[in-house]
C-alpha positions as CSV (number, residue, x, y, z in Angstrom):
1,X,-51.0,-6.8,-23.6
2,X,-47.9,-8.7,-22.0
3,X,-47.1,-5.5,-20.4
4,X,-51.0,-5.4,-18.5
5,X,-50.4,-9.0,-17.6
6,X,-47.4,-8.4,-16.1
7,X,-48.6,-5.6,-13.9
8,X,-51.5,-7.5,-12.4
9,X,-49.7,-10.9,-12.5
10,X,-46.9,-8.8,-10.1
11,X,-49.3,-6.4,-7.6
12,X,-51.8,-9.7,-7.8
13,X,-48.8,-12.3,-5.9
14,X,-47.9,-9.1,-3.8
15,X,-51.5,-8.9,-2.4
16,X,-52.1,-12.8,-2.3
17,X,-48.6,-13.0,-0.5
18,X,-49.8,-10.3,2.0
19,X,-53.2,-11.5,2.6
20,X,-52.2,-15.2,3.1
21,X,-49.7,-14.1,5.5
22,X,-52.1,-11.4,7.4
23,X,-54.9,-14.6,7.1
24,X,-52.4,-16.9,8.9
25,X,-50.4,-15.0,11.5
26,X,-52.6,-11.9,12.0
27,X,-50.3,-10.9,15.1
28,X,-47.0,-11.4,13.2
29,X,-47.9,-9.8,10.3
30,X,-49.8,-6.6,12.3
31,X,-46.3,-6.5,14.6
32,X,-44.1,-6.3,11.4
33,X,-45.9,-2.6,10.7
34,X,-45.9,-1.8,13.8
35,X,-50.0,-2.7,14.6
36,X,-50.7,-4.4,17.7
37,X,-53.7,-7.1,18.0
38,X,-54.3,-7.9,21.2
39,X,-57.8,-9.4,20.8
40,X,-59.9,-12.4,19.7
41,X,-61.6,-9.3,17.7
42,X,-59.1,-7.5,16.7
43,X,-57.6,-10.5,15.2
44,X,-60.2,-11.4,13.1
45,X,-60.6,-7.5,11.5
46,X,-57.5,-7.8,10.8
47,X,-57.8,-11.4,9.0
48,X,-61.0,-9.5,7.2
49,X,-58.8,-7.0,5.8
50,X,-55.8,-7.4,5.7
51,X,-56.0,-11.0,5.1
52,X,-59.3,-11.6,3.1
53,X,-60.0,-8.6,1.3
54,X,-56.3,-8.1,0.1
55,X,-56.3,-12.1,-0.9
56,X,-59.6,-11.9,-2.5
57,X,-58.6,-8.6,-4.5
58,X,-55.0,-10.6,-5.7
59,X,-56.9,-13.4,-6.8
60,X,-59.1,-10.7,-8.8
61,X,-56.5,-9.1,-10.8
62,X,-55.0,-12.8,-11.4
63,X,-58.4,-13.5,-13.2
64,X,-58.6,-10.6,-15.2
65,X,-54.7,-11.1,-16.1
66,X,-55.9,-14.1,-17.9
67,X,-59.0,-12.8,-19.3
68,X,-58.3,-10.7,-22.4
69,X,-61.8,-9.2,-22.0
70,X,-61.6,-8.3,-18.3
71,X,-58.0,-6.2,-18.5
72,X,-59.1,-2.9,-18.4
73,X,-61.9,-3.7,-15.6
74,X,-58.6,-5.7,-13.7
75,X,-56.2,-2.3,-14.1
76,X,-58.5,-0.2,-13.4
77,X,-59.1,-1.8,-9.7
78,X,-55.4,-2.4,-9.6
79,X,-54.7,1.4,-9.9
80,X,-57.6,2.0,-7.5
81,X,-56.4,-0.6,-5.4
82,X,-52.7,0.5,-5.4
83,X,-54.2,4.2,-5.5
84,X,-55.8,3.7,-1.8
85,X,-52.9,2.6,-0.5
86,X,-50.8,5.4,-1.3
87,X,-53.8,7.6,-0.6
88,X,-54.1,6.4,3.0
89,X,-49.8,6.7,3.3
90,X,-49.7,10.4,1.7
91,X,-53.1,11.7,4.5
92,X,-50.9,9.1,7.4
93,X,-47.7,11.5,6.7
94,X,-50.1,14.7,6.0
95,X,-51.5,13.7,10.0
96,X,-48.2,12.4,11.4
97,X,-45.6,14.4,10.4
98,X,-43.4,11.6,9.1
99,X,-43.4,7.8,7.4
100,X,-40.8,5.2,8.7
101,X,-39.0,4.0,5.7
102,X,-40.8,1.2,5.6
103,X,-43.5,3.2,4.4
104,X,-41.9,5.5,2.7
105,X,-41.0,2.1,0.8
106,X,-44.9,0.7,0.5
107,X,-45.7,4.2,-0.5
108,X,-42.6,4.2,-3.6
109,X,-44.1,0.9,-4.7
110,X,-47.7,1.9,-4.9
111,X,-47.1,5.1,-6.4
112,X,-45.2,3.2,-9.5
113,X,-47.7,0.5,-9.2
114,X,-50.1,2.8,-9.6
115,X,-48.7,4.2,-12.3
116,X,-47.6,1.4,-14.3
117,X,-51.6,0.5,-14.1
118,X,-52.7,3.4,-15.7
119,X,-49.2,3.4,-18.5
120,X,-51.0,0.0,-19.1
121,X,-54.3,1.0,-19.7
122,X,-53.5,3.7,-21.6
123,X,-51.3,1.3,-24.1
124,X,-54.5,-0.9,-24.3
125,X,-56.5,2.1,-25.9
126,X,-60.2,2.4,-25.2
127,X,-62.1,-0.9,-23.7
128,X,-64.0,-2.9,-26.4
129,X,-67.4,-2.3,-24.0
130,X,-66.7,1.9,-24.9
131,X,-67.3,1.1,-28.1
132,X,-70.7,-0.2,-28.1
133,X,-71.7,2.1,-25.5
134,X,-70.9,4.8,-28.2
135,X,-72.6,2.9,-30.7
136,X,-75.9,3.0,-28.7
137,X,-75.7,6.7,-27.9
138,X,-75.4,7.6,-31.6
């Protein structure tokens, strides 16, 4: 179980870091990975989701690191979560031909993110909830 908090507890202050910082200084932020925002629109998507969604989906796996009863619902997002990303990277260098390192580095960090998600589900066994559901069927 420490091991699941510790995976959500880390990839949840990486995306609350990220999304405060994207909610804050959307141009800044955008620049630094090489986006530009040029607009009063384009601005706030990027506030939406970079900043919001990312923030809100941190502060989600925070919760279900402190909720016994939520940690396989929290790890499962966080390898979906974590999964995108490196989805999105893997098609990007499939399209483009190449990843600045950067990327390459987001991409190395999502993959074992990813990963260490799904280590830590697997070391938590079946969810309490599978249980009953089995119960039911039989």
């Amino acid at each position: 179980m420490v091991f699941a908090r510790t995976v959500l507890l880390l990839t949840a202050m990486a995306l609350v870091v990220i999304g405060v910082g994207f909610l804050w200084t959307p141009v800044s932020w955008a620049a630094a990975i090489d986006v530009v925002v040029s607009t009063p629109m384009g601005r706030t998507d990027v506030r939406a989701t970079y900043g919001g969604f990312v923030l809100m989906s941190g502060i989600f796996l925070a919760i279900c690191a402190f909720r016994p009863e939520w940690l396989h619902a929290g790890l499962t997002a966080c390898a979906l979560i974590l999964g995108g990303f490196a989805l999105g990277r893997v098609v990007g260098l499939v399209v483009e031909g190449s990843l600045s390192t950067l990327m390459w580095t987001f991409l190395v960090i999502e993959v074992v993110g990813t990963g260490a998600s799904l280590g830590a589900l697997r070391r938590l066994g079946p969810s309490p909830s599978s249980g009953d559901r089995q119960r039911r069927r039989g």
